[in-house]
DSSP file (Angstrom, degrees, kcal/mol; ACC not computed):
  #  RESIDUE AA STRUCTURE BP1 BP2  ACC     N-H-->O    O-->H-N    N-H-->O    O-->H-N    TCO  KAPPA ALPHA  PHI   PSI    X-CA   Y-CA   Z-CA
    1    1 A X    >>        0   0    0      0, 0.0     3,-1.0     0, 0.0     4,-0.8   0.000 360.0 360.0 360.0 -38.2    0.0    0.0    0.0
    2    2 A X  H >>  +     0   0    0      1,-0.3     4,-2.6     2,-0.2     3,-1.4   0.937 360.0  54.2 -60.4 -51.2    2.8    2.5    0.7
    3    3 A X  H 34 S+     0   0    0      1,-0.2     4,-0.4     2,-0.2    -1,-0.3   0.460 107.9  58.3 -81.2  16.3    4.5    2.2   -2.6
    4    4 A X  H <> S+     0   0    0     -3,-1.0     4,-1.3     2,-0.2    -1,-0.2   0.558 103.8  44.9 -52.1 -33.8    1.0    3.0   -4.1
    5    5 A X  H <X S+     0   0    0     -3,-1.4     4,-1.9    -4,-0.8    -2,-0.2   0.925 113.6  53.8 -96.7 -51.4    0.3    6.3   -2.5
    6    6 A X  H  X S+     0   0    0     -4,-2.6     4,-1.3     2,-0.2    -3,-0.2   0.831 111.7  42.3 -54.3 -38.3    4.0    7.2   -3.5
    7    7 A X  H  > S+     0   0    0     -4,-0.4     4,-1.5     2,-0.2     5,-0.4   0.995 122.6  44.1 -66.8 -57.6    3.5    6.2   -7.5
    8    8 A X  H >X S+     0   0    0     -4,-1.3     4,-1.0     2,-0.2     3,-0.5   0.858 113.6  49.5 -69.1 -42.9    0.0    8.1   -7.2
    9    9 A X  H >X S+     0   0    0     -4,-1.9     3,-6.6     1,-0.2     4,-0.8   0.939 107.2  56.7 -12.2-108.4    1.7   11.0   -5.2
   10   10 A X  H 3X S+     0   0    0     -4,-1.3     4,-1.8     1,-0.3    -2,-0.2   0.560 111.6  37.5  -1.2 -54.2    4.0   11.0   -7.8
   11   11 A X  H <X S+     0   0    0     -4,-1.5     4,-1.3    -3,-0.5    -1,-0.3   0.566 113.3  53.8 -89.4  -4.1    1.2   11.6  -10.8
   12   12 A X  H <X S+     0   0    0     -3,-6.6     4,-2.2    -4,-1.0     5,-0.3   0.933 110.4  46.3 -87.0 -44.3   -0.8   13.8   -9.1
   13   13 A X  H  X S+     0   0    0     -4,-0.8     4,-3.3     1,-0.2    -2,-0.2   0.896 117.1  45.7 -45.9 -57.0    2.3   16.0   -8.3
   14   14 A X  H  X S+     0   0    0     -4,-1.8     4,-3.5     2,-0.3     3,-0.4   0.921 111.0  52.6 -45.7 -68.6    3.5   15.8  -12.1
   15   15 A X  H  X S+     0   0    0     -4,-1.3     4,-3.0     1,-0.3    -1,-0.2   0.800 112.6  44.3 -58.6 -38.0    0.0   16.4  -13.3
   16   16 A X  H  X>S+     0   0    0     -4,-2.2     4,-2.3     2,-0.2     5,-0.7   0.927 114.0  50.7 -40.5 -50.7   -0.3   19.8  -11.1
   17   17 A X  H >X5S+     0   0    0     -4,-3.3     4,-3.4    -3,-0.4     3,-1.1   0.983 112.6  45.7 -69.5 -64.3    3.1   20.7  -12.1
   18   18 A X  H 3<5S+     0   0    0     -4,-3.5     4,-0.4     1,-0.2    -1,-0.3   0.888 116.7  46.6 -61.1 -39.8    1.9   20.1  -15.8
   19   19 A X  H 3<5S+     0   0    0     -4,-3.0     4,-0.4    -5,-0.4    -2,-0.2   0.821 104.6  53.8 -77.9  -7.0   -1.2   22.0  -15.2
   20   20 A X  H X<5S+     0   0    0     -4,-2.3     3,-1.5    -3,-1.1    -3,-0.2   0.897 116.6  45.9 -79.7 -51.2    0.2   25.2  -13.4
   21   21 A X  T 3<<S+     0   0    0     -4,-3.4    -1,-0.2    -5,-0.7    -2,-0.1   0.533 104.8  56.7 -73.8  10.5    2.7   25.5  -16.6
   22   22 A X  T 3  S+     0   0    0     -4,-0.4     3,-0.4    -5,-0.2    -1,-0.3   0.550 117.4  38.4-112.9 -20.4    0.1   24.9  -19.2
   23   23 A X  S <  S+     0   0    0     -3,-1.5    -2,-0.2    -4,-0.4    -1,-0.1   0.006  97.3  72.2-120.3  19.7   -1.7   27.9  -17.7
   24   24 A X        +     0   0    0      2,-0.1    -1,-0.1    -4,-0.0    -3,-0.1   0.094  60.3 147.5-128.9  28.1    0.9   30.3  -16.7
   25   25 A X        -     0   0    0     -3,-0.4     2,-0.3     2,-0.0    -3,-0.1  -0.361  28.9-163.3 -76.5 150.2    1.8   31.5  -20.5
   26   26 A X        -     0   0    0     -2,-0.0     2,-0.4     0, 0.0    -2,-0.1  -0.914   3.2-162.3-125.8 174.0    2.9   35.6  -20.5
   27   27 A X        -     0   0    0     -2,-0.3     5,-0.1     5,-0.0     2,-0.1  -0.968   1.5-156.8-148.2 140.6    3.0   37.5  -23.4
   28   28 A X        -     0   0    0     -2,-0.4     5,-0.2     1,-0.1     3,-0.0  -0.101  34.3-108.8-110.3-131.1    4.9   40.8  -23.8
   29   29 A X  S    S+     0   0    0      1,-0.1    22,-0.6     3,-0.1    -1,-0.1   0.477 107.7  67.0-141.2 -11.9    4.1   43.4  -26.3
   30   30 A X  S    S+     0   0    0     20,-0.2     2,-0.3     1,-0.0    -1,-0.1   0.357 102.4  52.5 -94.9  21.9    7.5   42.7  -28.6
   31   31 A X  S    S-     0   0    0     20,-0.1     2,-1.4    -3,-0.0    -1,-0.0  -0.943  97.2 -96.2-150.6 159.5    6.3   39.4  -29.6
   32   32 A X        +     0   0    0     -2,-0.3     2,-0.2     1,-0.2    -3,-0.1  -0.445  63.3 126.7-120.6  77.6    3.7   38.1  -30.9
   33   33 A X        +     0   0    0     -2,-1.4     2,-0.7    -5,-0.2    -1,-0.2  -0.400  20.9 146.6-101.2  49.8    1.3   36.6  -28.3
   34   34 A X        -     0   0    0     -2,-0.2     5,-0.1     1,-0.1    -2,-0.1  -0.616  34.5-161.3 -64.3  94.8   -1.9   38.1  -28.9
   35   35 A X  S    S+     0   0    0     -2,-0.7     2,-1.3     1,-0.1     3,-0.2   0.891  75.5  88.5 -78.4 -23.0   -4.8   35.4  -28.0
   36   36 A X  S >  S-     0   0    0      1,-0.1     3,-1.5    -3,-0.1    -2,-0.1  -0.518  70.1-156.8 -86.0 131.2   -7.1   37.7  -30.3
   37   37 A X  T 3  S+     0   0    0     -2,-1.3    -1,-0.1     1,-0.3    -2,-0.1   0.660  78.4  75.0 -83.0 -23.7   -6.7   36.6  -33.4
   38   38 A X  T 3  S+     0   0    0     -3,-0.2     2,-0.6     1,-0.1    -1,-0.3   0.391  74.9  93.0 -71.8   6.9   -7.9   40.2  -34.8
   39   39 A X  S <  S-     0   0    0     -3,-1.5    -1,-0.1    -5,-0.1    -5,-0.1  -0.668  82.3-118.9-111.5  87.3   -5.0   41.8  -34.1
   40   40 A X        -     0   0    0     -2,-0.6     3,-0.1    18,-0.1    -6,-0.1   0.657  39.5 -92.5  21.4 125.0   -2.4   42.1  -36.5
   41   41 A X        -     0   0    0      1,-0.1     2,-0.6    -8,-0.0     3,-0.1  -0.309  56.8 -84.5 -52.5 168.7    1.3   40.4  -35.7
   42   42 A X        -     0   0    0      1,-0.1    -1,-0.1     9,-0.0   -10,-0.1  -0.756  55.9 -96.6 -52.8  93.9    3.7   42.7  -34.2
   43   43 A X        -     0   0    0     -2,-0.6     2,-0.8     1,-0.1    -1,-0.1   0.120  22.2-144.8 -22.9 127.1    5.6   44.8  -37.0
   44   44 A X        +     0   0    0     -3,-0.1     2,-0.3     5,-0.0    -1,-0.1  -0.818  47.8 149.5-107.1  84.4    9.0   43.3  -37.9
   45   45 A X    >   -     0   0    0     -2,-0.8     3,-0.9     3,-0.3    32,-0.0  -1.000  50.1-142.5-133.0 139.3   10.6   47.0  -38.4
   46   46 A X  T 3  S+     0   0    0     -2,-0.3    -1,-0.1     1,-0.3    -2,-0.0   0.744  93.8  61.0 -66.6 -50.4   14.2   47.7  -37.8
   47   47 A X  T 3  S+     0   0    0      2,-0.1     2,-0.3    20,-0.0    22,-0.3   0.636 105.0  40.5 -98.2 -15.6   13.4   51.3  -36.2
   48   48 A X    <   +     0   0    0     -3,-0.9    -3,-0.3    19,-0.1     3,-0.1  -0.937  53.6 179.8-123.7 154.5   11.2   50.4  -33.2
   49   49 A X  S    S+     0   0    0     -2,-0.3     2,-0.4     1,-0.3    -3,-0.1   0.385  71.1  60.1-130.0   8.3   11.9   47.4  -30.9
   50   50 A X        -     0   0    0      2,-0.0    13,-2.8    14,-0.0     2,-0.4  -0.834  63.9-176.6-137.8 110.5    9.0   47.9  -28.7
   51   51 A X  E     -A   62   0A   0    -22,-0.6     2,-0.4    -2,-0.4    11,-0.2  -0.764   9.5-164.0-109.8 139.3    5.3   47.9  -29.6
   52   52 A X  E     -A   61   0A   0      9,-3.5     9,-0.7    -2,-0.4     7,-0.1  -0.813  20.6-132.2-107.7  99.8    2.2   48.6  -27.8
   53   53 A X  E     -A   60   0A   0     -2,-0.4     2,-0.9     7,-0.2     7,-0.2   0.044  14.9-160.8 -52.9 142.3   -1.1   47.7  -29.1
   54   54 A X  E  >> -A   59   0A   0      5,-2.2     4,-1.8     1,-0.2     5,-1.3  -0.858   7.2-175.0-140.7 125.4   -3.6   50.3  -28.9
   55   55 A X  T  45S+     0   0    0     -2,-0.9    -1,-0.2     1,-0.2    -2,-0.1   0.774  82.6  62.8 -88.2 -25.0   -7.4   49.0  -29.2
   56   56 A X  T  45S+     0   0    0      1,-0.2    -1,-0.2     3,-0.1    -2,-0.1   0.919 118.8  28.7 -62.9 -24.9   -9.1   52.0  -29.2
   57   57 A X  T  45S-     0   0    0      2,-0.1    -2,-0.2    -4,-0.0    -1,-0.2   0.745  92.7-135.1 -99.5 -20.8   -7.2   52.7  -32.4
   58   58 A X  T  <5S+     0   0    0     -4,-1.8     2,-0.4     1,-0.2    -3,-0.2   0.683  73.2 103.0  63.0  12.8   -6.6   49.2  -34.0
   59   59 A X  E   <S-A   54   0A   0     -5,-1.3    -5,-2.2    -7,-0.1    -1,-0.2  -0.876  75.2-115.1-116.4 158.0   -3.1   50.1  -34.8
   60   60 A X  E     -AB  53  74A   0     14,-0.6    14,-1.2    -2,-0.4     2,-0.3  -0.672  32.3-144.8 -74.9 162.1    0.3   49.1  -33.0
   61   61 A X  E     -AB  52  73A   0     -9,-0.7    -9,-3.5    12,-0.2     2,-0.5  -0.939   9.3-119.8-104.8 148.7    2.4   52.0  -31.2
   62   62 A X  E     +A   51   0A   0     10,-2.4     9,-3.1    -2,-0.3   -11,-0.2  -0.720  31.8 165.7 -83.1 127.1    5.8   52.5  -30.8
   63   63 A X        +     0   0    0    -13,-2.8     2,-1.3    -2,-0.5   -12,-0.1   0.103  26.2 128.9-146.0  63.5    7.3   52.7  -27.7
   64   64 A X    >   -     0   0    0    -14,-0.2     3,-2.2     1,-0.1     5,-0.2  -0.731  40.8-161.0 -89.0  98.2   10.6   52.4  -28.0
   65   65 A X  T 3  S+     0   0    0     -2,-1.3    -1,-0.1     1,-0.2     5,-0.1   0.828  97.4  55.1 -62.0 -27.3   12.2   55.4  -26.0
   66   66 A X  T 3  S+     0   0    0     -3,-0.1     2,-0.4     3,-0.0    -1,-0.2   0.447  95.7  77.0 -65.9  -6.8   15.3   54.6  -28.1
   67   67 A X  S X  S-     0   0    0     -3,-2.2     3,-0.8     1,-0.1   -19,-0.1  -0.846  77.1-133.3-111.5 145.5   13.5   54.9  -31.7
   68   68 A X  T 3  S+     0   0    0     -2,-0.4    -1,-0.1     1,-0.2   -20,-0.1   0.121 106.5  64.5 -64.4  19.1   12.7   58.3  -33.4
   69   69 A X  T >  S+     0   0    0    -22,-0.3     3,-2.3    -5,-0.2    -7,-0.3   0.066  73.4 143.0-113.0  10.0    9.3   57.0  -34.2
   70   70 A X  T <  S+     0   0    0     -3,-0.8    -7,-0.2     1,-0.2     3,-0.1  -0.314  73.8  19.2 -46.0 123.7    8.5   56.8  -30.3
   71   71 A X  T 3  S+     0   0    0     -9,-3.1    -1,-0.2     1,-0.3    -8,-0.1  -0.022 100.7 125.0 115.3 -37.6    5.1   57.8  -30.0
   72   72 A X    <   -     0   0    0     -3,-2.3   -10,-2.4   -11,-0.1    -1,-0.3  -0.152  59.4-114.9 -83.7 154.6    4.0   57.2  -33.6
   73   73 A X  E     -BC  61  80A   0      7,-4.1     7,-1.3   -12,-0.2     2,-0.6  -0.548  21.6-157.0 -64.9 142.3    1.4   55.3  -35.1
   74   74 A X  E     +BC  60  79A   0    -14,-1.2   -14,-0.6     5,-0.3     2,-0.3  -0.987  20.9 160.9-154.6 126.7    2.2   52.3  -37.4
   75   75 A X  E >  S- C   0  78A   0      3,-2.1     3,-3.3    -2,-0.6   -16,-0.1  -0.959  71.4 -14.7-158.2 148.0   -0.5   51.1  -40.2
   76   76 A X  T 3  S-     0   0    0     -2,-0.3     3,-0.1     1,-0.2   -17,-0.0   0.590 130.8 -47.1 -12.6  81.1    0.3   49.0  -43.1
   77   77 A X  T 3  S+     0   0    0      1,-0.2    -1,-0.2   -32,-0.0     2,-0.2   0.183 113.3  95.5  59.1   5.6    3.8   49.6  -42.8
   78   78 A X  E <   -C   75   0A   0     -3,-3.3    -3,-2.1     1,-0.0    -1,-0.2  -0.564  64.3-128.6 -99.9-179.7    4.2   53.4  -42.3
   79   79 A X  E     -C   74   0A   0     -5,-0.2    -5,-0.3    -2,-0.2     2,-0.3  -0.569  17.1-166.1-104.0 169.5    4.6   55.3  -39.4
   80   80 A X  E     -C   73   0A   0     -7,-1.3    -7,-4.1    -2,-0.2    -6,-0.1  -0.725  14.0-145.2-171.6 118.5    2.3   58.3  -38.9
   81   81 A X  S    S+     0   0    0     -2,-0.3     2,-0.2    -9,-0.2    -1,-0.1   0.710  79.0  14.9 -56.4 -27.4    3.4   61.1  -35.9
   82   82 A X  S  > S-     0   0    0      1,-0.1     4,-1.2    -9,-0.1    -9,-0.2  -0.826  78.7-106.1-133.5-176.5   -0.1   61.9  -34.9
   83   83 A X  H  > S+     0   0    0     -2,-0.2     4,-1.8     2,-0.2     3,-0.2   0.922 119.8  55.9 -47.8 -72.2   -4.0   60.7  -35.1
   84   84 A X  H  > S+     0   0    0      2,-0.3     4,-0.9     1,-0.3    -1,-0.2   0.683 103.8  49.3 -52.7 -41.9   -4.6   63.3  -37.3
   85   85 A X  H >> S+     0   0    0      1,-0.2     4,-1.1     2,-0.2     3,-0.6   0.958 118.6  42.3 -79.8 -63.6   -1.9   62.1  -39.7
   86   86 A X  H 3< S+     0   0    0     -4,-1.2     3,-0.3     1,-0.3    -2,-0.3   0.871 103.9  61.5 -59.2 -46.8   -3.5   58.3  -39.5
   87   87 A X  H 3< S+     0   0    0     -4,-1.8     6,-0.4     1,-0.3    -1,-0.3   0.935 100.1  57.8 -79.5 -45.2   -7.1   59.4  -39.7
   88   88 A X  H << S+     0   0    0     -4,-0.9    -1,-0.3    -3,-0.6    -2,-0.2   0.954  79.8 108.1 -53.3 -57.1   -6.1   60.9  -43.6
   89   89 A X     X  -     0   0    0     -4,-1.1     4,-1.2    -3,-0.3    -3,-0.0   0.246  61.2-165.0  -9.8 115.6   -5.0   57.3  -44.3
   90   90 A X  T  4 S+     0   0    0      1,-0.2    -1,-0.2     2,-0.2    -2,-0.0   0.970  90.8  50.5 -78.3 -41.1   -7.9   56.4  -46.7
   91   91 A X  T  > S+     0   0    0      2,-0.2     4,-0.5     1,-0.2    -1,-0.2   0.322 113.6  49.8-100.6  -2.9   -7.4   52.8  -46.5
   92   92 A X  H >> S+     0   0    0     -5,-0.2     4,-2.3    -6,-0.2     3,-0.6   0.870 108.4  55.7 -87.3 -64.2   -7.4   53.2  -42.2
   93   93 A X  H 3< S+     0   0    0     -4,-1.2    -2,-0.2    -6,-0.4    -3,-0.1   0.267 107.1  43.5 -82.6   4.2  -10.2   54.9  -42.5
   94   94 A X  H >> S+     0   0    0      2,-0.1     3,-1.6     3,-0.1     4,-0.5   0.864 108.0  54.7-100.4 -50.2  -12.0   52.4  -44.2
   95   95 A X  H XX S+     0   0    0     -3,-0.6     4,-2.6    -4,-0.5     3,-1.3   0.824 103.9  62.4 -59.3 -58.2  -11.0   49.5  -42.3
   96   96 A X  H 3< S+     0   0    0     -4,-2.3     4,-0.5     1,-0.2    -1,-0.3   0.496 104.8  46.0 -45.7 -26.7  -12.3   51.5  -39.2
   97   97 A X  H <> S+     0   0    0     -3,-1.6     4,-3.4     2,-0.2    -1,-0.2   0.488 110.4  49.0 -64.8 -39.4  -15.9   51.6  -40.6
   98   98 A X  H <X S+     0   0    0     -3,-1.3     4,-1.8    -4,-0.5    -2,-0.2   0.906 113.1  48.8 -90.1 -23.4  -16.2   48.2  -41.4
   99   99 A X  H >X S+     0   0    0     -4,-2.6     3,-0.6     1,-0.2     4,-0.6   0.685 116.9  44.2 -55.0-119.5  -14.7   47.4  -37.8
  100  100 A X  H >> S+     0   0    0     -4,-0.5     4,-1.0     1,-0.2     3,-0.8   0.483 117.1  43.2   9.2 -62.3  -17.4   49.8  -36.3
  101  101 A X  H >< S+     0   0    0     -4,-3.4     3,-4.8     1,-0.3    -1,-0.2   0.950 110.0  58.5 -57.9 -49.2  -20.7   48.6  -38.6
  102  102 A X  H << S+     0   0    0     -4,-1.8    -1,-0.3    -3,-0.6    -2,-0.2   0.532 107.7  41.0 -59.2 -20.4  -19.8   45.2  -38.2
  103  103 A X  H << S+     0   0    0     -3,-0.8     2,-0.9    -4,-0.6    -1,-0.3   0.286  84.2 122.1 -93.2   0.0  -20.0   45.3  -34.2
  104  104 A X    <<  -     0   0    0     -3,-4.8    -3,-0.0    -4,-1.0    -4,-0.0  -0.573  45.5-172.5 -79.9 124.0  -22.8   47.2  -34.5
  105  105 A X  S    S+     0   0    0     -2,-0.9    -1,-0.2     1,-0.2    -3,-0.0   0.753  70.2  61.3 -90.3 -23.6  -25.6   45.2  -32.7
  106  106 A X  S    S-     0   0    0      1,-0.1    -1,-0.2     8,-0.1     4,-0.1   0.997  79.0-155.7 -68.9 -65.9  -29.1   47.2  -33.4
  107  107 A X        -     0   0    0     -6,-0.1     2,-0.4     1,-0.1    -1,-0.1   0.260  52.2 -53.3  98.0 -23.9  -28.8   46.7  -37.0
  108  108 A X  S    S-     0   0    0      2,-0.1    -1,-0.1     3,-0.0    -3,-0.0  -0.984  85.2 -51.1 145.2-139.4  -30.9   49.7  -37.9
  109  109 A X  S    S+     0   0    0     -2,-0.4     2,-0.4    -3,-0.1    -2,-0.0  -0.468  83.1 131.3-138.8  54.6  -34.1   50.7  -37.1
  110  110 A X        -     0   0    0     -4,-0.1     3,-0.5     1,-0.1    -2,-0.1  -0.877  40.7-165.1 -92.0 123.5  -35.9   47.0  -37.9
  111  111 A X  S >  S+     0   0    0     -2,-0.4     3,-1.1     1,-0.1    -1,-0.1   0.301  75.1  77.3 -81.9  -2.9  -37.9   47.0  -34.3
  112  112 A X  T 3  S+     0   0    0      1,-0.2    -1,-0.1     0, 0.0     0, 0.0   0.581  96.1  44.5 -86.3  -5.8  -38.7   43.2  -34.9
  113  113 A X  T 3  S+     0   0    0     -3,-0.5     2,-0.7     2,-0.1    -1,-0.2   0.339  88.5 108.7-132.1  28.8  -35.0   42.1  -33.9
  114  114 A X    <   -     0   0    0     -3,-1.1     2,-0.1     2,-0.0    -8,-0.1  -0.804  56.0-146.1-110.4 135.6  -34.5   44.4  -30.7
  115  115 A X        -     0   0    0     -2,-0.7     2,-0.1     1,-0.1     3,-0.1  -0.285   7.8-141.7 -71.2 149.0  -34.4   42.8  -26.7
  116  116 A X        -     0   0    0      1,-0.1     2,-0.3     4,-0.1    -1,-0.1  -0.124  66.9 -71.8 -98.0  41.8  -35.9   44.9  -23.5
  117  117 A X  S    S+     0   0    0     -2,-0.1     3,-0.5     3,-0.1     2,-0.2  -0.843  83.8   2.8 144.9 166.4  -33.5   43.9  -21.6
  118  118 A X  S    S+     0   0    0     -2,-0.3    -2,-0.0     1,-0.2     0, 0.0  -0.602 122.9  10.4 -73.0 150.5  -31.9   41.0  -19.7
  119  119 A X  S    S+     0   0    0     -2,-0.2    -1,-0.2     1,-0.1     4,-0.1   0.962  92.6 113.4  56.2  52.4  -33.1   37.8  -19.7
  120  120 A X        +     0   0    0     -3,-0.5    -1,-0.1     2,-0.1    -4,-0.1   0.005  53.4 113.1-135.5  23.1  -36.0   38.9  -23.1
  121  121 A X  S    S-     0   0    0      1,-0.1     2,-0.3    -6,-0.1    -3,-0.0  -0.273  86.9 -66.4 -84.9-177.6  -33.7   36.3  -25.2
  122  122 A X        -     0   0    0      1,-0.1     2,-0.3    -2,-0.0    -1,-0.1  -0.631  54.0-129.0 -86.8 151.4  -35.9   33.0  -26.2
  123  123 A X        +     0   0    0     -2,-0.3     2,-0.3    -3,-0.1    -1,-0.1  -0.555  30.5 172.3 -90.9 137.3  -36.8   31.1  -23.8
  124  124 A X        -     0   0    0     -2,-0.3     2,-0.3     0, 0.0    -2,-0.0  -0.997  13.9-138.7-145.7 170.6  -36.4   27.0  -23.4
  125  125 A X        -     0   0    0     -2,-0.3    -2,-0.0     1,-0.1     0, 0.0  -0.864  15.8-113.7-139.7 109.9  -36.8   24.5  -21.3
  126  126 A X              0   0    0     -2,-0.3    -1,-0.1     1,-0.2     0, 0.0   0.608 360.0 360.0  59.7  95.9  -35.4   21.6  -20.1
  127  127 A X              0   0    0      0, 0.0    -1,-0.2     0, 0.0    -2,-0.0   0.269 360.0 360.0-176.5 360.0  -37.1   18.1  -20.6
């Protein structure tokens, strides 16, 4: 009986061990460990080494204190020094619209496909 609870001892330890490290991945912001799958890889450019993603905007930043693009915006493969600069982007500015309708949840102004609420979804039950 003893050398039983030591082999099972033994697999339970292993299997913790294996679960603490299967669940403990980190992810920094120069590589590219996004678990949303909508977000662009990390820019492989020579002139910044540090990126930040920025979700309000749907572009990466640089923030590489070292880089002279520190600050700046980065969109299909330029940089761009302000908002304002990026917003002129035609091909940003498109991409930003269809992101926007496409999370838009009303749909219009159809009244047949709108809820009052929590819990006004369809109902079932059970059987």
């Amino acid at each position: 009986m003893g050398k039983t609870k030591t082999v099972m001892t033994g697999i339970l330890s292993t299997a913790v061990l294996i679960g603490i490290t299967g669940c403990s991945s980190s992810g920094t912001a120069t590589g590219n460990s996004n678990s949303n799958s909508d977000i662009p890889p990390v820019p492989d450019d020579t002139n910044c080494t540090n990126w930040e993603w920025d979700d309000d905007d749907g572009v990466w930043e640089c923030e590489d204190s070292n880089s002279r693009y520190y600050g700046h915006y980065f969109y299909g493969g330029k940089y761009y020094n302000s908002k304002s600069s990026l917003l002129k982007n035609t091909s940003y500015k498109k991409q930003q619209q269809s992101s926007s309708s496409s999370s838009n949840v009303s749909g219009g102004s159809d009244s047949t496909n709108k809820s009052s609420g929590f819990g006004s979804g369809k109902k079932s039950y059970g059987g």
